[in-house]
N, C-alpha and C positions, 0 to 999 in steps of 0.2 A: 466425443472430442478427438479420437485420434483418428478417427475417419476422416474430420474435417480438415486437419493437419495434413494428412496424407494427401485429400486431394487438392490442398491449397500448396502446397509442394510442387504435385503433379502439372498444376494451373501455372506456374512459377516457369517450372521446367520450360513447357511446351510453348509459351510465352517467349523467352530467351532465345530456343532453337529455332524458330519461324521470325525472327524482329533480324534488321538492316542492322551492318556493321554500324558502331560510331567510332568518331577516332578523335584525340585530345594529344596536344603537344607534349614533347618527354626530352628531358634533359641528354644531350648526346656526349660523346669525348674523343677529343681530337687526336689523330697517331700519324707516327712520320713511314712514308714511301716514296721512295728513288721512282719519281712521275717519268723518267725516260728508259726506264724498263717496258712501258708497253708498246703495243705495237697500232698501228691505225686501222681499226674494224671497219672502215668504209661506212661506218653509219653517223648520224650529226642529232644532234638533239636542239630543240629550241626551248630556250628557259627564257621569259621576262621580254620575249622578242629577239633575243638574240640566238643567234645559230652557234654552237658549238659541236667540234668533231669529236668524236667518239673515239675510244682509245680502249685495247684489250690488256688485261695478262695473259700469261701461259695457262691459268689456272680458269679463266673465262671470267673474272671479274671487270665489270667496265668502269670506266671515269672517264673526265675530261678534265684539260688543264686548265690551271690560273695560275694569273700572278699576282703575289703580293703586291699591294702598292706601296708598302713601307718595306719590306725587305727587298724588292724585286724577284723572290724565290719562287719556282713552279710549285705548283700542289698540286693534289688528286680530289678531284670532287667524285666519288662514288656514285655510280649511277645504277639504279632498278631495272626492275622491269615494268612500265605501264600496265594499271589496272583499271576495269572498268568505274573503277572508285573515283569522285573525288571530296574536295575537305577544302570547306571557305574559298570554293571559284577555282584552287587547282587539282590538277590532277595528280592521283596518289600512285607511287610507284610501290613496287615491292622489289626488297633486298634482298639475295640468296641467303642471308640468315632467315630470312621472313618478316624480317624489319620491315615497315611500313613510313612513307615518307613523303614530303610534297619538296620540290624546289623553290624559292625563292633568292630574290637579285638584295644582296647587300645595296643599302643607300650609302655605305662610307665607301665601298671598295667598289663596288661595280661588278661583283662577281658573284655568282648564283652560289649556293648554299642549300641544304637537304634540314627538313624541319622534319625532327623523327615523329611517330607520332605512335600512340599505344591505341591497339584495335580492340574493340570489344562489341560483344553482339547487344544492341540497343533496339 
């Protein structure tokens, strides 16, 4: 009996280590940044069809702006880095936490959005 545990373990294991990422949606939380602290990285990202410019910190974190459409206020939308991944048609970024994420365009605002997502080997 404990041989068959052992190697239905090992079967488990070696199963998990050789199977494709999967990824499932994760509740994220919002924080405030002075969006004209960065500086213009020269590079542009397109999300939803739309082109947006690409914006650095000092620290090498990137974003791009928006604006509210009820406050009029800029914001940071944080941006990854592309992975060869993607999840439901887009393509999945990684965050220098190691966050994983896809963009999508708001239907009320018009403004693209990062849908965190939790990675696990599947």
């Amino acid at each position: 009996m404990k041989k068959l545990l052992v190697m239905v373990a090992a079967t488990l294991v070696s199963v998990a280590a050789f199977s494709q990422m999967e990824f499932t949606p994760k509740v994220s939380k919002g924080g405030g940044f002075d969006v004209s602290a960065g500086i213009d990285s020269g590079e542009a990202i397109s999300i939803g069809g739309e082109v947006h410019k690409v914006f650095e910190t000092e620290g090498g974190s990137k974003y791009i702006k928006c604006t509210s459409p009820k406050t009029g206020n800029e914001y940071a939308v944080w941006i990854g880095v592309e992975t060869s991944h993607e999840y439901d048609g887009y393509k999945v970024y990684q965050m220098k936490s190691g966050a994983y994420c896809i963009y999508k365009v708001s239907v009320t605002s018009g403004n693209p959005y990062p849908v965190y997502l939790s990675a696990s080997e599947g």
